[in-house]
PAPA-615551 format. One record per residue (C-alpha): residue number from 1; residue in one letter; x, y, z. Coordinates in steps of 0.25 Angstrom, whole numbers. Each point is the difference from the previous one (the first is absolute). Example, Ala and Ser with C-alpha at 12.3 -4.5 7.8 and 13.67 -1.06 7.14 Angstrom:
% residues 2
<atom 1 'a' <49 -18 31>>
<atom 2 's' <6 14 -2>>
//
This chain:
% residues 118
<atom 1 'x' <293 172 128>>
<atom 2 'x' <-10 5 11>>
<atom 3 'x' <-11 -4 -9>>
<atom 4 'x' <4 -15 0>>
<atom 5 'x' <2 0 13>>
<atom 6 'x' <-14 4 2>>
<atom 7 'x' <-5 -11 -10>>
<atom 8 'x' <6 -9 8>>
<atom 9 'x' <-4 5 14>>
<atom 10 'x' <-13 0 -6>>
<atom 11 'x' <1 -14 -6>>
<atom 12 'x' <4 -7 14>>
<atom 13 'x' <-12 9 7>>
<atom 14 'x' <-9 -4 -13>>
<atom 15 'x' <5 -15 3>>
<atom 16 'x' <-3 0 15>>
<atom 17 'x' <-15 6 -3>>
<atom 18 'x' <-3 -10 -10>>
<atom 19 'x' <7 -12 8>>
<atom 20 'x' <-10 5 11>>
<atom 21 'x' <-13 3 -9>>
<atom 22 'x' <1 -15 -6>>
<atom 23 'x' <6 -6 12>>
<atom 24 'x' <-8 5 11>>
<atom 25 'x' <6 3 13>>
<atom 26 'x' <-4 -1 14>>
<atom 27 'x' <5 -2 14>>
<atom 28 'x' <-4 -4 14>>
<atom 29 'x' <8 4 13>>
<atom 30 'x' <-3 -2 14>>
<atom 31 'x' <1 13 8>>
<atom 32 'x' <1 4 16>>
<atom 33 'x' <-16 -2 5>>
<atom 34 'x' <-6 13 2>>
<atom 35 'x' <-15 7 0>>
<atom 36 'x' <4 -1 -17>>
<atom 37 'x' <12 -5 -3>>
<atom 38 'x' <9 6 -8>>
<atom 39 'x' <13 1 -8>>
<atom 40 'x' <12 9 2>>
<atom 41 'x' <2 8 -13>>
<atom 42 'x' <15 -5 -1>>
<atom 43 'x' <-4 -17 2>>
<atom 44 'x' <-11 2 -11>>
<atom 45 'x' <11 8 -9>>
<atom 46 'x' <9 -13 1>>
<atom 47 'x' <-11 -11 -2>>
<atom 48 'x' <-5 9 -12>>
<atom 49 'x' <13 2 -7>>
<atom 50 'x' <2 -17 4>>
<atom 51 'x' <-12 -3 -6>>
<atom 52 'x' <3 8 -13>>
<atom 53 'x' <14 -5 -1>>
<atom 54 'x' <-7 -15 1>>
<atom 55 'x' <-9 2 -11>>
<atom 56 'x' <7 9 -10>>
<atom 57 'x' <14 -8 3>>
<atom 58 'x' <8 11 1>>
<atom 59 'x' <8 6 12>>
<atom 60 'x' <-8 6 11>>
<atom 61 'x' <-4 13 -4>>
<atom 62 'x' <1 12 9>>
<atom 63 'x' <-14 2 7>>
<atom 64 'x' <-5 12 9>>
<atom 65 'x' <-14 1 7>>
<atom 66 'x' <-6 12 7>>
<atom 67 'x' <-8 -6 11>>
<atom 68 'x' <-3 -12 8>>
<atom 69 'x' <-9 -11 -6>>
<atom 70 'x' <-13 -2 9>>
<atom 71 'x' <-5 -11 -1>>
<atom 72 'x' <-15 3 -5>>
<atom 73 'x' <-6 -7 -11>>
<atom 74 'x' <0 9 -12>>
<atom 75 'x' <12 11 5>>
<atom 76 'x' <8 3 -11>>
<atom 77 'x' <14 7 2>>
<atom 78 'x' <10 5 -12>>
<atom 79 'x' <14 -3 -1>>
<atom 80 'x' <12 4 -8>>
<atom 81 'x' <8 -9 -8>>
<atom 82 'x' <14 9 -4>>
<atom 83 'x' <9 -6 -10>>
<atom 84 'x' <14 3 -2>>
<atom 85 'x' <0 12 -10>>
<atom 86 'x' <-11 6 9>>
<atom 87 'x' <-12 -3 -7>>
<atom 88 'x' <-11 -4 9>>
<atom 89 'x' <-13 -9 1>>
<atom 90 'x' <-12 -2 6>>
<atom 91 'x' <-4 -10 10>>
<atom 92 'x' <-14 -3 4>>
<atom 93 'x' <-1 -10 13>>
<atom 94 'x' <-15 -1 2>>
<atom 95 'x' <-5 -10 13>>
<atom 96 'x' <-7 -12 -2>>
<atom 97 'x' <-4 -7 12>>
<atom 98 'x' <5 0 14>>
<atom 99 'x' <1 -13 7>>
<atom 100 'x' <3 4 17>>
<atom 101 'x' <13 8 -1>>
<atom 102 'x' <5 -5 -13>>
<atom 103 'x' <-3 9 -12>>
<atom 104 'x' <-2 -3 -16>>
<atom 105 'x' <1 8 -10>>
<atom 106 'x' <3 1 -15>>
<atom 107 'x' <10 9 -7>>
<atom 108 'x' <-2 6 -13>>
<atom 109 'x' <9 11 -9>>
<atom 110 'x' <-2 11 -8>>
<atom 111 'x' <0 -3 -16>>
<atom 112 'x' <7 13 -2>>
<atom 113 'x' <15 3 8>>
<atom 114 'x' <2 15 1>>
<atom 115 'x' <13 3 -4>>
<atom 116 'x' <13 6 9>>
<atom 117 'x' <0 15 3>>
<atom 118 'x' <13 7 -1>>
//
């Protein structure tokens, strides 16, 4: 039983990372002016997990990022996509260009999930 909940985790996670891989994804958001704007960790968690949900068409998934986003071109922060059995994917958000106080960005996951630890 545990085994195909595993295939299954691992076939939605497998199904966001391909949605994203042929679908591309990117975002653009406007942030507070600073000396180099930047993103709270916990607005660039919902705007990635929106994103993903938009692209893959599946319910928003459940996103965690470490740090806040500066908003410098080729800065590249890793979230954590976890599914509902635990597994987990990576999450790639890498800058693309900065325009005043408003950052864009492109978002990219893993190929491979990694699966629930007990």
């Amino acid at each position: 039983m545990a085994t195909s909940r595993l295939s299954a985790a691992t076939s939605i996670i497998s199904a966001v990372a391909a949605g994203l891989l042929l679908v591309g994804c990117s975002a653009s958001v406007q942030v507070e002016k600073t000396t180099t704007p930047k993103m709270s960790a916990n607005k660039l968690a919902g705007i990635v997990a929106e994103k993903l949900a938009t692209t893959t068409g599946q319910p928003k998934p459940d996103i965690v990022c470490p740090e806040n986003l500066a908003g410098k071109v080729g800065t590249i922060t890793r979230c954590k996509l976890t599914a509902d059995d635990g597994s987990t994917l990576g999450v790639t958000v890498t800058v693309t260009s900065v325009d005043g106080d408003q950052i864009n960005f492109d978002i990219e996951a893993d190929e491979t999930a990694s699966p629930a630890t007990n």
